[in-house]
N, C-alpha and C positions, 0 to 999 in steps of 0.2 A: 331614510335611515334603515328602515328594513332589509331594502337591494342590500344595502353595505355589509351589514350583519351576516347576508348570504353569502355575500360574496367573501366573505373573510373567512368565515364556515370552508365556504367550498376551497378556499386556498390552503386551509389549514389539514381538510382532509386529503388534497391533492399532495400536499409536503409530507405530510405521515405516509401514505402510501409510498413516496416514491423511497423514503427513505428505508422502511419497513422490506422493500424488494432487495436490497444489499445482501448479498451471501455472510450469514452466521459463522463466526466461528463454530468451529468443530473438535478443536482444539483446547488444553486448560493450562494456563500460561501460571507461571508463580505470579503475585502481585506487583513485583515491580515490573512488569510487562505488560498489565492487563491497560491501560492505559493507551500503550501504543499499538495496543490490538484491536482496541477501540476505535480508535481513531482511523486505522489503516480498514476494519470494515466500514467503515461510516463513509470511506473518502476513493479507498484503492480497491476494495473486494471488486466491486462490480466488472470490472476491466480485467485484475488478476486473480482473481477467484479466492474461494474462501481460505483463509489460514495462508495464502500468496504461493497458493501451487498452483494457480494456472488452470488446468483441464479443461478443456473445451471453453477459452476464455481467447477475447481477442487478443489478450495482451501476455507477456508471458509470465509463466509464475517465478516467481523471484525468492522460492528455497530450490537453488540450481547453484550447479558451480562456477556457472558467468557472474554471479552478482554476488560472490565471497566478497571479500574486501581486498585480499589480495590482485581481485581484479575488474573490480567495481567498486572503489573506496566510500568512505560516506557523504564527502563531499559531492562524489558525483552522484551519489542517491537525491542529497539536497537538491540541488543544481535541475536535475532534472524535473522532480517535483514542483519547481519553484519557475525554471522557465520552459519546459517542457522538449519538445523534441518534432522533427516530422512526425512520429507516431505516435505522441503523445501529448493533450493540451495541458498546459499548465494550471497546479493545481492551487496557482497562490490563493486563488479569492476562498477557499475553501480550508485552507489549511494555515494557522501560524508556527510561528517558527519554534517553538517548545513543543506544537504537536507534531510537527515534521523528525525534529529530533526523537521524540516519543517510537514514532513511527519506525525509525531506524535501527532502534536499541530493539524494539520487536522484531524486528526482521532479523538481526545479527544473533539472537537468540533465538528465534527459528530454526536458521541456518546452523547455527550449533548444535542443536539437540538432531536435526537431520543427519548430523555424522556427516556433512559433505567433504572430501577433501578435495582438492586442488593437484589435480597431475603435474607431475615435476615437467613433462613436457609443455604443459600448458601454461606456464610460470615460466619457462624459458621462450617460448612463442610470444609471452607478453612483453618480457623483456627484451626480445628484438623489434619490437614495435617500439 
C-alpha cells in the first residue's frame, strides 16, 4: 500500500511539472477569451509558443497572416487540431470540442488586436488555388 501511495505521489508530481513547463501567457485577454487562452497554453503553447507567436518554437506561431480566416478558416483550425497533419499529432485525446472552439475564438481575437491584414495579392494567390 505504501509503493502505491509512492507511486501516485511520484505521478502526480511528474503531471504538475510537466504541465507547469507550458509557456504562460503574457498577454491580457478580456474575459470572454480567457478561457480559450487557457486552454490553447494548457494544450498548443508548448509547440506554438506563448500567446501563439511562435519564436523559436517548432511549430509556427499562428498570430500571422497565413492562419487569418480568410485563409485558414475555422474549420480548418478544427480539423487540424482534431486529426492532425504530417507535422502535427492530433490533439483529440487532449482537447474537447467546446475547448477547441474556445481555442479558436482566442486565436481570432489575437489575430485581431495584431492588426494583421491580408494582401490583396495574397487573397488573389488563394483564390487561384
Amino acid at each position: 500500500m505504501q509503493q502505491l501511495r509512492a507511486n501516485i505521489f511520484l505521478l502526480v508530481a511528474i503531471l504538475i511539472s510537466l504541465v507547469s513547463c507550458a509557456p504562460k501567457p503574457t498577454k491580457k485577454v478580456p474575459e470572454e477569451f480567457l478561457s480559450g487562452q487557457n486552454h490553447f497554453h494548457r494544450v498548443c503553447a508548448n509547440c506554438h509558443g506563448a500567446d501563439a507567436l511562435g519564436k523559436q518554437t517548432k511549430a509556427p506561431g499562428l498570430i500571422d497572416t497565413d492562419y487569418l480566416s480568410e485563409n485558414f478558416s475555422d474549420e480548418e483550425i478544427y480539423k487540424q487540431i482534431v486529426d492532425g497533419s504530417e507535422k502535427m499529432p492530433s490533439q483529440r485525446n487532449k482537447v474537447s470540442d467546446s475547448e477547441i472552439n474556445e481555442i479558436i475564438k482566442y486565436l481570432r481575437y489575437s489575430q485581431k488586436v495584431a492588426n494583421l491584414v491580408v494582401d490583396e495579392d495574397e487573397l488573389e494567390d488563394n483564390n487561384d488555388q
